[in-house]
ROSE-4610 file (N, C-alpha, C; in Angstrom, 1 decimal, always signed):
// ROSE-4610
residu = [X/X/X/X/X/X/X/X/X/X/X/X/X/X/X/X/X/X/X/X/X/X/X/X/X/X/X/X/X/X/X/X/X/X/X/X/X/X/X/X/X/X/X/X/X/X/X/X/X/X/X/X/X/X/X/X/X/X/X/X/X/X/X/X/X/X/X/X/X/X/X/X/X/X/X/X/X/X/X/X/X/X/X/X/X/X/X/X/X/X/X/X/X/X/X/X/X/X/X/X/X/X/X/X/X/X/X/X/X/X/X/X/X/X/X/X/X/X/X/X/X/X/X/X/X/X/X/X/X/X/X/X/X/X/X/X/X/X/X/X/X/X/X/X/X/X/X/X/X/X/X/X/X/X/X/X/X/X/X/X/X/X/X/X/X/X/X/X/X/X/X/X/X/X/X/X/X/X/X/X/X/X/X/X/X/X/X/X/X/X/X/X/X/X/X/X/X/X/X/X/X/X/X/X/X/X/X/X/X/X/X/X/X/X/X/X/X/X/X/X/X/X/X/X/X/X/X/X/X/X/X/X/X/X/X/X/X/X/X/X/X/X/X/X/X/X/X/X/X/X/X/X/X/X/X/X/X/X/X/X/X/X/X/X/X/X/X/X/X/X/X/X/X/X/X/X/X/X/X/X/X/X/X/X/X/X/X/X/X/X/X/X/X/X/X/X/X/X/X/X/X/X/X/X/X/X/X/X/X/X/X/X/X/X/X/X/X/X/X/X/X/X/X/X/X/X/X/X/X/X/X/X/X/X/X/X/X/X/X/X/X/X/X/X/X/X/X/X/X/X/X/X/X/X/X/X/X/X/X/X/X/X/X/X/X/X/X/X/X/X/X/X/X/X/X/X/X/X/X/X/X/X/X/X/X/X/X/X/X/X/X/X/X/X/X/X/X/X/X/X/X/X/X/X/X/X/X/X/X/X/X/X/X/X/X/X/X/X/X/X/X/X/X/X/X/X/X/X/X/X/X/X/X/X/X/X/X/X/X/X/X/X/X/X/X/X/X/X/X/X/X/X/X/X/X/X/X/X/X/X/X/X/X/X/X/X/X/X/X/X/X/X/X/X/X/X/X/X/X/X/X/X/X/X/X/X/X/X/X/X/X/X/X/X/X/X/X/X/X/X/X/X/X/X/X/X/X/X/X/X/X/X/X/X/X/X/X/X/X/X/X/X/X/X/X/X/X/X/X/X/X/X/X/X/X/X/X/X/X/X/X/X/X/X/X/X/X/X/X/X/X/X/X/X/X/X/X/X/X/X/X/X/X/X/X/X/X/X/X/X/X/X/X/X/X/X/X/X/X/X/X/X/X/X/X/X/X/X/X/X/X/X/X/X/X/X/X/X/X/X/X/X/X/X/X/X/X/X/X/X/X/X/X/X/X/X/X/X/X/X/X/X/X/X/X/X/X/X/X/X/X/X/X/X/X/X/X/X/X/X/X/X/X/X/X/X/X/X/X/X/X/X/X/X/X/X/X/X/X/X/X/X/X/X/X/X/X/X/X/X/X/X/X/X/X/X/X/X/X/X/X]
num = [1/1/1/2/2/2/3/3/3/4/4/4/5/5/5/6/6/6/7/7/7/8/8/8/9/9/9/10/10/10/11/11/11/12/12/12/13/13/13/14/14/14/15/15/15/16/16/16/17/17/17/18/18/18/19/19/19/20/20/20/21/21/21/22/22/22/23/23/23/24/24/24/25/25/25/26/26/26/27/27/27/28/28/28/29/29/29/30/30/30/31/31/31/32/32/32/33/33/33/34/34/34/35/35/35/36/36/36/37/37/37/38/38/38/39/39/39/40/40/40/41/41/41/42/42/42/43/43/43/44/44/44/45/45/45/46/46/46/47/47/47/48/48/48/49/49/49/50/50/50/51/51/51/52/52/52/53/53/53/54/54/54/55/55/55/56/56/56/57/57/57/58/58/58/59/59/59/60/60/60/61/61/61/62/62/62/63/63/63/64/64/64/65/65/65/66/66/66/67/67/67/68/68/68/69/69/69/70/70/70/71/71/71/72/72/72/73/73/73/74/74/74/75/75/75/76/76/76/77/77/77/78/78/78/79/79/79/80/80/80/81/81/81/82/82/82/83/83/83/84/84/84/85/85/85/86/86/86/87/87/87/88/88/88/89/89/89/90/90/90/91/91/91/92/92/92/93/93/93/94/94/94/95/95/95/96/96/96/97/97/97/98/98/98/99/99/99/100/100/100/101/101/101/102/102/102/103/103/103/104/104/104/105/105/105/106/106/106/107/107/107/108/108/108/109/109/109/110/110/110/111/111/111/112/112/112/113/113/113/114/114/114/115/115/115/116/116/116/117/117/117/118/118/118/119/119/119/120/120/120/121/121/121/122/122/122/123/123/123/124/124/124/125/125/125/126/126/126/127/127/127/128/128/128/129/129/129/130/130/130/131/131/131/132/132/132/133/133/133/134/134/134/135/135/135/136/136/136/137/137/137/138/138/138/139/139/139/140/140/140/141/141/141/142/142/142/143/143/143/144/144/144/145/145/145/146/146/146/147/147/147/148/148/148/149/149/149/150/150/150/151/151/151/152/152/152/153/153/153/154/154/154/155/155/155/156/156/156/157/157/157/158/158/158/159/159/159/160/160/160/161/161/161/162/162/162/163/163/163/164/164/164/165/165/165/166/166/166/167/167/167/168/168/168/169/169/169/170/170/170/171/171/171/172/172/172/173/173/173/174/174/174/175/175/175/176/176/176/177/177/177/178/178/178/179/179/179/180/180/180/181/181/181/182/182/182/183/183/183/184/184/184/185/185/185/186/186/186/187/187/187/188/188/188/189/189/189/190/190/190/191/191/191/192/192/192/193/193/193/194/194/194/195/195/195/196/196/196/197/197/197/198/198/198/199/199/199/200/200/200/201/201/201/202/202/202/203/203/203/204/204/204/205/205/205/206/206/206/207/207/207/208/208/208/209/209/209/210/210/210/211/211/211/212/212/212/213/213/213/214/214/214/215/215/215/216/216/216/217/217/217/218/218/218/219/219/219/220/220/220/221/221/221/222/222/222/223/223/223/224/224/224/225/225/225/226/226/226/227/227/227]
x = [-40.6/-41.9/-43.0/-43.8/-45.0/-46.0/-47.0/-47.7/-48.4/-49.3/-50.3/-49.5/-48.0/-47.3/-47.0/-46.6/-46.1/-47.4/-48.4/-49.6/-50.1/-49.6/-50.0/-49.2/-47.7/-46.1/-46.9/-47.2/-47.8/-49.0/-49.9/-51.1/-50.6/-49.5/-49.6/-48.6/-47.9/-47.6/-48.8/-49.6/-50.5/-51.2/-51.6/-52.7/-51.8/-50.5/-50.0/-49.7/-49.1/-49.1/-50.7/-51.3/-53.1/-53.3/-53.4/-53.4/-52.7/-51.6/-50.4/-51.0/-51.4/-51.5/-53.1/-53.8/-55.0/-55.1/-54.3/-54.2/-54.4/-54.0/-53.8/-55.1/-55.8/-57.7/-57.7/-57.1/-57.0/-56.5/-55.2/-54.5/-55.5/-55.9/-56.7/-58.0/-58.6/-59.9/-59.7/-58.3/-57.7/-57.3/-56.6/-56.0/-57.5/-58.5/-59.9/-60.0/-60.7/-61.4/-60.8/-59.4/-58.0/-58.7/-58.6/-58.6/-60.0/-61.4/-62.2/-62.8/-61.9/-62.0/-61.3/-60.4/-58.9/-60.1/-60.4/-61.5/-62.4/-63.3/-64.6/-64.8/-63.8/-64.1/-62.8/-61.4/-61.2/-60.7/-61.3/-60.7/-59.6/-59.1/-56.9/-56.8/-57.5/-57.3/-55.9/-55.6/-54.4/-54.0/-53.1/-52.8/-52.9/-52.1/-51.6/-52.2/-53.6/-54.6/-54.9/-55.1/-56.1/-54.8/-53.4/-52.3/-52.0/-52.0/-51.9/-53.0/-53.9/-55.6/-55.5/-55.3/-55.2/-54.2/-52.6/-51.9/-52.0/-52.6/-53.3/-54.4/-55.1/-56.2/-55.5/-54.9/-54.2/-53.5/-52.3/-51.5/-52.2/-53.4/-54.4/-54.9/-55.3/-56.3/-54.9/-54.2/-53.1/-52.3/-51.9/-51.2/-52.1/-53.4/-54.5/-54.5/-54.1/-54.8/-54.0/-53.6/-52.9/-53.7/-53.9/-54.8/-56.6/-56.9/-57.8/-58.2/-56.8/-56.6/-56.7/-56.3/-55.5/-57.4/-57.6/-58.7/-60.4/-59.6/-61.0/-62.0/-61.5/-62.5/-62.7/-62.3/-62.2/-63.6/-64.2/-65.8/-65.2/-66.4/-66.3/-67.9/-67.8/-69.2/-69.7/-70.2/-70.4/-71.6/-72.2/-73.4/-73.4/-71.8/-71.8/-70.9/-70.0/-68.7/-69.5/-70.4/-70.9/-71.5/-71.7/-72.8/-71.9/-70.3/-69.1/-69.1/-68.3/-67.6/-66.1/-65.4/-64.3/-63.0/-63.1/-62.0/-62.5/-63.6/-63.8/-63.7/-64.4/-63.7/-62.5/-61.3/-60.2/-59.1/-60.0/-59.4/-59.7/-61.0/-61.3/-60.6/-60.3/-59.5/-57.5/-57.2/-55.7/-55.6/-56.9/-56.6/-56.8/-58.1/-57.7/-56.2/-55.9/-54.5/-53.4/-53.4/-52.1/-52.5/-54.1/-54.3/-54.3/-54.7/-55.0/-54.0/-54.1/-53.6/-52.1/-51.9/-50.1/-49.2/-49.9/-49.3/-49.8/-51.2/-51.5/-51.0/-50.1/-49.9/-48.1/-47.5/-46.2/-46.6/-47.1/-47.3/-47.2/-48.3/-47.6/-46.9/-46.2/-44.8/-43.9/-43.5/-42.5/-42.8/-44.4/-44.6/-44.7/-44.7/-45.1/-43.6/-42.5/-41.1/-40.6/-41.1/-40.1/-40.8/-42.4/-42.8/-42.6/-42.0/-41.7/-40.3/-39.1/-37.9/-37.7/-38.4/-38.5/-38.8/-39.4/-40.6/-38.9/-38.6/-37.6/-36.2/-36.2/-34.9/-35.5/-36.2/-36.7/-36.8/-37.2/-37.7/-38.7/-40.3/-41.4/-41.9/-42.9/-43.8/-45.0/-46.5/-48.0/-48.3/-48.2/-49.1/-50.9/-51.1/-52.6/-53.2/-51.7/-52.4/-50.7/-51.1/-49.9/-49.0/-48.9/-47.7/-47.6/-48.0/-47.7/-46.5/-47.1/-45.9/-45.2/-44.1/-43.1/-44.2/-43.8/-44.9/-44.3/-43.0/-42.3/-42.0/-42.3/-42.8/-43.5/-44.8/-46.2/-45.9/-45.4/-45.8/-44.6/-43.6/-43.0/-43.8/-45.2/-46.6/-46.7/-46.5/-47.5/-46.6/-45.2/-44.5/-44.4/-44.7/-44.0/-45.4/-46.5/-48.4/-48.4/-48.0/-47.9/-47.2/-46.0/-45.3/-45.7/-46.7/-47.6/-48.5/-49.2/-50.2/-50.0/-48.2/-48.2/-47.9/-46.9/-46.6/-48.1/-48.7/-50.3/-51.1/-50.9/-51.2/-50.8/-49.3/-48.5/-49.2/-49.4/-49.9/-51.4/-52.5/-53.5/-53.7/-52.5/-51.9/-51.7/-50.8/-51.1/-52.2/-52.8/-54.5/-55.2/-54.8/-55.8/-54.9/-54.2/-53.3/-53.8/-53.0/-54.1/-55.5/-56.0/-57.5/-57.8/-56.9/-57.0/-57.0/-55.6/-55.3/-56.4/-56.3/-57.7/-59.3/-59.4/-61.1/-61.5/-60.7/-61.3/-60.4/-61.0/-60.0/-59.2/-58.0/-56.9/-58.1/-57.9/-58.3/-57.6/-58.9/-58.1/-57.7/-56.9/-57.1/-57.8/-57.8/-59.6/-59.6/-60.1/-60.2/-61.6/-61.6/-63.1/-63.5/-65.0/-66.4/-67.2/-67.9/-68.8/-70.1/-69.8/-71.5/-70.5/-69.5/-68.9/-70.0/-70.3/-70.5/-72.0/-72.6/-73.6/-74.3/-73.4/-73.7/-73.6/-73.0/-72.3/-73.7/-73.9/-75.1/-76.7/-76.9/-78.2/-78.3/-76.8/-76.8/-76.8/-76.7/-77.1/-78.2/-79.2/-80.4/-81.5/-82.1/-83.4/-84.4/-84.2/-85.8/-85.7/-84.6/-84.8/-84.8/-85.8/-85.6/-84.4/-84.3/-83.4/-83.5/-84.6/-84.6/-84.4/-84.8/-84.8/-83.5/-82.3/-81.1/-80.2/-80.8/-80.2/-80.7/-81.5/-82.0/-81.1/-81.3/-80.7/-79.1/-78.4/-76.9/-76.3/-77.7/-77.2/-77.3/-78.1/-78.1/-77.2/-76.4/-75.3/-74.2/-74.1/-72.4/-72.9/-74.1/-74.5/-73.9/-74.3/-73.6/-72.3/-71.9/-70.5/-69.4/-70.0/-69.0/-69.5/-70.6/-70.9/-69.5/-69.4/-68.6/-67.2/-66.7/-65.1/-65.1/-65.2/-64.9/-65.6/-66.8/-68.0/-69.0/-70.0/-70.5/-72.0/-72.6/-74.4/-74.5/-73.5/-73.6/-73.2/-72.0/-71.4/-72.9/-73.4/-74.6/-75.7/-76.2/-77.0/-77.3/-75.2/-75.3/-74.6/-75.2/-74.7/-75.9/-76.8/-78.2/-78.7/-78.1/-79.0/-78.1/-77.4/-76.5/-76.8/-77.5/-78.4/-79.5/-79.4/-81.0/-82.0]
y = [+196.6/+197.0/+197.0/+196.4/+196.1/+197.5/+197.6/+198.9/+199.1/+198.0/+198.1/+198.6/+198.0/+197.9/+199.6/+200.3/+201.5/+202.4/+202.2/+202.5/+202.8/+201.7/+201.5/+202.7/+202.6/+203.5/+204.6/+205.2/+206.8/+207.1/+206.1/+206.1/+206.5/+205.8/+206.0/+207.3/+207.7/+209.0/+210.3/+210.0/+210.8/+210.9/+209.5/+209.2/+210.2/+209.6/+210.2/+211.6/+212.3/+213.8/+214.4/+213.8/+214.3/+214.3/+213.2/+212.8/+214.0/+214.1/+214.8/+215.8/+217.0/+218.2/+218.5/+217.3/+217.1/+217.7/+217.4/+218.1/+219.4/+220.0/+221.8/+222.0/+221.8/+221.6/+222.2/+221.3/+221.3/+223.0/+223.0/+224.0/+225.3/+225.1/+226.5/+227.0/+225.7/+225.4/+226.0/+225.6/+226.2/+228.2/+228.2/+229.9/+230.2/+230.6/+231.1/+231.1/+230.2/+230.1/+231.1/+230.9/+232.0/+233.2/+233.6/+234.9/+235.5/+234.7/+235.0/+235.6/+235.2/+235.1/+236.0/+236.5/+237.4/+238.8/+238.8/+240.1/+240.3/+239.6/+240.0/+240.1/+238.6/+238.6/+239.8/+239.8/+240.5/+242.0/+242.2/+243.0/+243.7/+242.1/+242.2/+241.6/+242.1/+241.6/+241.4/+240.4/+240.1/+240.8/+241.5/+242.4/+240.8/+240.2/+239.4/+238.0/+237.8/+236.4/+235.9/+237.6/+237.1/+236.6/+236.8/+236.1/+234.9/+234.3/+234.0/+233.0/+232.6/+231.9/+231.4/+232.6/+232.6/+231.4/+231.8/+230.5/+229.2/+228.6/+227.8/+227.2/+228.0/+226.9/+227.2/+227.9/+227.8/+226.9/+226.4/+225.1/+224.1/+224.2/+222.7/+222.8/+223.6/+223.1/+222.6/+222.7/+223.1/+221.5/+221.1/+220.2/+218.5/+218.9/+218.1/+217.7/+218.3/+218.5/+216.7/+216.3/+215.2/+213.6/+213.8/+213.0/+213.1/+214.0/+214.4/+213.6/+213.9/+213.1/+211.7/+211.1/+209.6/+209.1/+209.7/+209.6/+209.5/+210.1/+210.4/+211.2/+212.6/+213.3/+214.3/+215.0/+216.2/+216.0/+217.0/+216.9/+216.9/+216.3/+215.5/+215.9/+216.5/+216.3/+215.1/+214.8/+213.0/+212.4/+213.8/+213.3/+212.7/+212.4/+211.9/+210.1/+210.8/+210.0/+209.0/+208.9/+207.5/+207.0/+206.8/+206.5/+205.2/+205.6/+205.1/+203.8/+203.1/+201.9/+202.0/+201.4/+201.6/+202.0/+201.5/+201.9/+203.6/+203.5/+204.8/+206.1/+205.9/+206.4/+206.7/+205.6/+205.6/+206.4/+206.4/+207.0/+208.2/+208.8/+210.7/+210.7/+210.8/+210.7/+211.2/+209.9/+210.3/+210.8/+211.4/+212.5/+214.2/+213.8/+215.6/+215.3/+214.7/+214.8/+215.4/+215.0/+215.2/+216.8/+216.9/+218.3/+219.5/+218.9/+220.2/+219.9/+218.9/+218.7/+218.5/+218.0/+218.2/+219.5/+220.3/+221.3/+222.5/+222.3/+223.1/+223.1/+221.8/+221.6/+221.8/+222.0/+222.0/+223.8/+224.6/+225.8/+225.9/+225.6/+225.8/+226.2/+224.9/+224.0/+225.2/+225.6/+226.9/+228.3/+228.8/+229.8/+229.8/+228.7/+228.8/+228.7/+228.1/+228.1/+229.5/+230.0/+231.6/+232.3/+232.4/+233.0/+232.9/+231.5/+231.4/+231.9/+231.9/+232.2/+234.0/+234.5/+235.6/+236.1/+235.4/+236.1/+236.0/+234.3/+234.5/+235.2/+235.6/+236.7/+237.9/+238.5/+239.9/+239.9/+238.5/+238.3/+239.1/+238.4/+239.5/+238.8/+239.9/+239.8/+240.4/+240.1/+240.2/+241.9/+242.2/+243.8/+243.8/+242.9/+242.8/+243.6/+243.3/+243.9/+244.5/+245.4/+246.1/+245.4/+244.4/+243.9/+242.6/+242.2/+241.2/+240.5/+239.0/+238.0/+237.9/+237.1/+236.5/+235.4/+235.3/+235.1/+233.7/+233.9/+233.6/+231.8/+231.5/+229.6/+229.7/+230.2/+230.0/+230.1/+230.9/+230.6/+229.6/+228.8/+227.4/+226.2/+226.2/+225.7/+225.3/+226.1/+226.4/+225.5/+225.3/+224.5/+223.3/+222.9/+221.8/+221.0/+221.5/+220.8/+220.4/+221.3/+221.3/+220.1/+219.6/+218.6/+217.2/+217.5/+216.3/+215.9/+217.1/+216.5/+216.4/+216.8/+216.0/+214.6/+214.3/+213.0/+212.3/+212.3/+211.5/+211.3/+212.7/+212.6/+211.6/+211.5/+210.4/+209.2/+208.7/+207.3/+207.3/+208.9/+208.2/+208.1/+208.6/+208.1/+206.9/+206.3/+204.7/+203.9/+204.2/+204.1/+203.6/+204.8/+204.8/+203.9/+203.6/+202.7/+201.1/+201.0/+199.5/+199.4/+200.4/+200.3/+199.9/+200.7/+200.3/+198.9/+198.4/+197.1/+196.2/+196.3/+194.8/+195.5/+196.5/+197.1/+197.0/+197.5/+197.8/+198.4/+199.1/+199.9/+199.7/+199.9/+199.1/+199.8/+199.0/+199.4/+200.4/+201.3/+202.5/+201.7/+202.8/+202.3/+202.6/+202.3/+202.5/+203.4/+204.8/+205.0/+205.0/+205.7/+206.8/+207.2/+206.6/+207.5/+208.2/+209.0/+209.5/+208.3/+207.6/+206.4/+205.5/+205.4/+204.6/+205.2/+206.4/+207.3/+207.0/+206.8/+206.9/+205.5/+204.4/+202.9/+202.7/+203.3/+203.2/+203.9/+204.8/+205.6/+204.9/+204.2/+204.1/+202.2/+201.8/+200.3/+200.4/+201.7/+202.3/+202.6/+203.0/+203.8/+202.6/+203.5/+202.5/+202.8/+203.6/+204.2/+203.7/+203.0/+202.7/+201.3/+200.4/+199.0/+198.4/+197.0/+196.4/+197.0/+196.9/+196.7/+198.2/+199.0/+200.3/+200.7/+200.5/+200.6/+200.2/+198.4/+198.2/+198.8/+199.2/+199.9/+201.3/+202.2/+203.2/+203.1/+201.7/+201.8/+201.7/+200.6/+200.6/+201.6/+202.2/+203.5/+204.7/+204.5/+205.1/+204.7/+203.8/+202.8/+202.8/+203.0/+203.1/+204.2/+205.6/+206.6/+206.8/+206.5/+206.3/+205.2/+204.2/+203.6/+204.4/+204.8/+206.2/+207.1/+207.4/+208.9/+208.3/+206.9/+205.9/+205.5/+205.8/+205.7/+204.0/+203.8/+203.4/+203.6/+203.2/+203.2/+202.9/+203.8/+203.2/+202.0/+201.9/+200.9/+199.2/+199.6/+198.0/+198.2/+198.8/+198.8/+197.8/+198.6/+197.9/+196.1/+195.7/+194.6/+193.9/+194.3/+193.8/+192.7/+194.1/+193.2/+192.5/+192.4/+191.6/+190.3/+190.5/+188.7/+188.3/+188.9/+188.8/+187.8/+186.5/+185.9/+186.2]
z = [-40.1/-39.5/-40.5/-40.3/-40.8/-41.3/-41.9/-41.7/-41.1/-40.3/-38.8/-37.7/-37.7/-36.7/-36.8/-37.9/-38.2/-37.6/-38.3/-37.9/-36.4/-35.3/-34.1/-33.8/-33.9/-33.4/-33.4/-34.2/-34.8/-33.4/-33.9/-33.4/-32.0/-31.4/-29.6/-29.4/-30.4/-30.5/-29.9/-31.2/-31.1/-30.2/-29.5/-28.5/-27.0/-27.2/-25.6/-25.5/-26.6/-26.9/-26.3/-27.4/-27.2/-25.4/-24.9/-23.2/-22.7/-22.7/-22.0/-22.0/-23.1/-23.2/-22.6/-22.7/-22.1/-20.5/-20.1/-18.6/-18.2/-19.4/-19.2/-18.9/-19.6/-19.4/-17.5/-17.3/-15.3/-15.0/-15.4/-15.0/-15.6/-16.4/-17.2/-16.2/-15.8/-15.0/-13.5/-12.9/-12.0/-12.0/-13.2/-13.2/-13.5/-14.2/-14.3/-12.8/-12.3/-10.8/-10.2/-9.5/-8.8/-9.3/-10.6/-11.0/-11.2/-10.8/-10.9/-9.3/-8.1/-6.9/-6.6/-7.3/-6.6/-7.7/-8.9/-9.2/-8.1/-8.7/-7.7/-6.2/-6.0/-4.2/-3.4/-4.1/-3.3/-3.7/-5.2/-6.2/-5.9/-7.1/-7.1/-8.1/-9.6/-11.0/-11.1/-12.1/-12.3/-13.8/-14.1/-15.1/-16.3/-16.6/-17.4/-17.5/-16.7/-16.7/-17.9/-18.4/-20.1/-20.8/-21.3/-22.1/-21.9/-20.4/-20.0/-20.5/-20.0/-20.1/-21.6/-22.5/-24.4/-24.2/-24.0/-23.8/-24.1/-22.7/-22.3/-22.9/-23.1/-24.3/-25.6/-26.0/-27.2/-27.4/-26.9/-26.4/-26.2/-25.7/-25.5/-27.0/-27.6/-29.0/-30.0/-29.8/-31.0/-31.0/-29.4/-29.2/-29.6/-29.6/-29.6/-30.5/-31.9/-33.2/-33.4/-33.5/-33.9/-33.1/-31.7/-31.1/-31.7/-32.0/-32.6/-34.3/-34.7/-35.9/-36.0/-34.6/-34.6/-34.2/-33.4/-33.4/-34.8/-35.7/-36.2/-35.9/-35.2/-34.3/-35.6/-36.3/-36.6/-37.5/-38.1/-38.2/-40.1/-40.2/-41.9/-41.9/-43.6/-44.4/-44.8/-44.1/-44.5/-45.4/-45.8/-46.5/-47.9/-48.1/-49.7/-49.4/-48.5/-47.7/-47.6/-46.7/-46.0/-46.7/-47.9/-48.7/-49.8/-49.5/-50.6/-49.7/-50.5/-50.1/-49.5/-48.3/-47.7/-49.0/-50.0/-51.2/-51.4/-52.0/-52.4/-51.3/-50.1/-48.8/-49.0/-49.1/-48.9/-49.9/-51.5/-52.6/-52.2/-52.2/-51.7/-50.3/-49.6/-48.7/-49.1/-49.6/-50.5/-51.1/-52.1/-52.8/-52.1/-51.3/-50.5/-49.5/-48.7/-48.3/-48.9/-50.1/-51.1/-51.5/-51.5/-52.5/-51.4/-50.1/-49.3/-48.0/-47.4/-46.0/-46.0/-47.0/-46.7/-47.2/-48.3/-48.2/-47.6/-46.6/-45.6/-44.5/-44.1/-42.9/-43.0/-44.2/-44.4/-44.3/-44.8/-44.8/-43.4/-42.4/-41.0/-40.5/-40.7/-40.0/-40.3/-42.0/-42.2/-42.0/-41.8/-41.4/-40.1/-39.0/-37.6/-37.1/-37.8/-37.0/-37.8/-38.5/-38.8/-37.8/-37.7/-36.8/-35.3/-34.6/-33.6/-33.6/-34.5/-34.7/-34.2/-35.1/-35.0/-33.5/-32.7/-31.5/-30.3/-30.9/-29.8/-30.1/-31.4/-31.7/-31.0/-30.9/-30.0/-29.1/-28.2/-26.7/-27.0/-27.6/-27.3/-26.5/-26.2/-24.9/-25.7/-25.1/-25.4/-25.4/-26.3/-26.2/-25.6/-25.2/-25.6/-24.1/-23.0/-21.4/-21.3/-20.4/-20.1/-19.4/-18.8/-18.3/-19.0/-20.1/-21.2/-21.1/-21.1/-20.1/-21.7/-21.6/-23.0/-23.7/-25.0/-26.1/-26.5/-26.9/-27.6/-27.5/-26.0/-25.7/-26.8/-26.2/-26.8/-28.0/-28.7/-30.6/-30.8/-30.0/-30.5/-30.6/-30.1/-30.1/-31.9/-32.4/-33.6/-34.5/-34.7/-35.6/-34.9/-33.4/-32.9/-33.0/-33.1/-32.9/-34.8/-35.8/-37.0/-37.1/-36.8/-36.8/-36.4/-35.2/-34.9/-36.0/-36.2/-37.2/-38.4/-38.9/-40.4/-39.9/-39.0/-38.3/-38.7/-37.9/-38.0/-39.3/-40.0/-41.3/-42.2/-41.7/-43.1/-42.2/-41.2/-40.6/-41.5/-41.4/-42.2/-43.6/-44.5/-46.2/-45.8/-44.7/-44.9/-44.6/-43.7/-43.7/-44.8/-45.8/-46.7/-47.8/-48.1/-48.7/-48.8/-47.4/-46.7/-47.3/-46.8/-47.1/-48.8/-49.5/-51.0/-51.7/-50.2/-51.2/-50.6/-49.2/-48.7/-48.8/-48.6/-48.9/-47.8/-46.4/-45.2/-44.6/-43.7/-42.7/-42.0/-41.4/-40.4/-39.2/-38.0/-36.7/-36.3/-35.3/-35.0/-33.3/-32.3/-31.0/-30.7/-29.7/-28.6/-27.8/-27.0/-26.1/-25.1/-24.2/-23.3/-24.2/-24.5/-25.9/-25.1/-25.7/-24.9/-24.8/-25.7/-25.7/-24.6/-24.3/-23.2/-22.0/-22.1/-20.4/-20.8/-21.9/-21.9/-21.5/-22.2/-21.9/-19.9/-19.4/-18.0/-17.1/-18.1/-17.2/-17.3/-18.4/-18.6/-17.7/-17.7/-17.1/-15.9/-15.1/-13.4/-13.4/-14.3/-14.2/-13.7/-13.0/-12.5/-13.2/-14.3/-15.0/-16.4/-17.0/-17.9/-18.1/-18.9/-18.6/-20.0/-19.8/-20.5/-22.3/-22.6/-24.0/-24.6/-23.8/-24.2/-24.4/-22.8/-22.8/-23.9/-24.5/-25.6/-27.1/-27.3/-28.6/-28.3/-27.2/-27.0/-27.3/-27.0/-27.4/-28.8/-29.0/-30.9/-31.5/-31.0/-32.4/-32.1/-30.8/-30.4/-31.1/-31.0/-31.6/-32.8/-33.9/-34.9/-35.6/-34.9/-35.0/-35.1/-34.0/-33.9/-34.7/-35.4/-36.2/-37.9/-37.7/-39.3/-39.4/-38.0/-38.0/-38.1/-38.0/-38.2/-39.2/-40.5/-41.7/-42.1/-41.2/-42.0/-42.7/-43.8/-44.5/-43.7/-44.8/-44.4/-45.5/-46.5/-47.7/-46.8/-45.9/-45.0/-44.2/-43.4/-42.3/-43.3/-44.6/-45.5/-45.7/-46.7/-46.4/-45.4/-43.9/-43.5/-42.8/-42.8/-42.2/-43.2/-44.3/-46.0/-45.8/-45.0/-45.1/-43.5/-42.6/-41.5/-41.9/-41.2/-41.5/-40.9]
């Protein structure tokens, strides 16, 4: 297996985990509403909503973190970053991994499975509301999301590898952008004409290939080998 090919494997890991867990979003949007209706409208709080709710968006940010990754979402100081060339990008990069991210994320992984070990050696349950549901799923969250995102992490050490030897980035996959909803919205609008829509996109997808581990240096010459 190849390293694009290894790259892709990881990549749809992360993409389908990220998806899957994406749902809860629904269920969380759902238990709120119920419980905002069952207070006020027919006041019949539910003792155990708030542990519950915590849960639930906890398990969604956590399970995410890896699609998030595969993605290129997570927020970067970019004011020095974009300015490098894809190698140099790629060297600061493998060097904060190795200095911070893999033994932060190995930290985790062994403090989140003792901590989940322990919860389910007691059978605890939530002190936070008096009838505090069992905990102890929920903190197996925290070593099994840790696990994802070193998984992804070693796909983006090879990343940056590749990137070393040829001086460009492997492709990421593709999904729904937010400039997708925005291209979709302004190509239905009646109030905006052609040229505007198209200036309005480039400097969208401008943005947006800044924030994917391009350069304002490739943007530079790219328009200088433009005739």
């Amino acid at each position: 297996m190849n390293a694009r090919r290894l790259l892709r494997t990881i990549d749809l890991v992360s993409y389908g985990s990220g998806k899957a867990f994406a749902w809860l979003i629904m269920a969380l949007t759902f238990v709120v509403s119920i419980e905002v209706f069952k207070r006020y409208i027919l006041n019949a709080p539910t003792a155990w909503i708030f542990d519950f709710n915590s849960m639930l968006y906890g398990t969604l940010f956590m399970m995410c973190g890896a699609y998030t990754l595969a993605a290129a979402g997570h927020v970067r100081a970019d004011f020095v970053y974009i300015y490098m060339k894809p190698r140099g990008q790629a060297a600061l990069d493998l060097l904060l991994y190795f200095l911070f991210f893999i033994p932060g994320i190995l930290g985790l992984i062994y403090a989140g499975y003792d901590y989940a070990a322990l919860s389910w050696r007691i059978g605890e349950h939530s002190t936070v509301t008096a009838e505090g549901p069992p905990v102890y799923h929920f903190k197996t969250v925290i070593p099994l999301a840790g696990a994802l995102v070193m998984f992804q992490g070693l796909a983006e050490i090879i990343r940056c590898i590749v990137c070393l030897r040829t001086g460009a980035w492997p492709s990421r996959l593709e999904d729904v952008e937010e400039i997708d909803v925005i291209e979709t919205q302004l190509g239905r609008s009646e109030f905006v004409d052609e040229e505007s829509r198209r200036a309005a996109m480039e400097g969208a997808h401008a943005i947006d290939e800044a924030a994917r581990h391009r350069t304002v240096v490739d943007e530079t010459e790219r328009q200088s080998r433009t005739p």
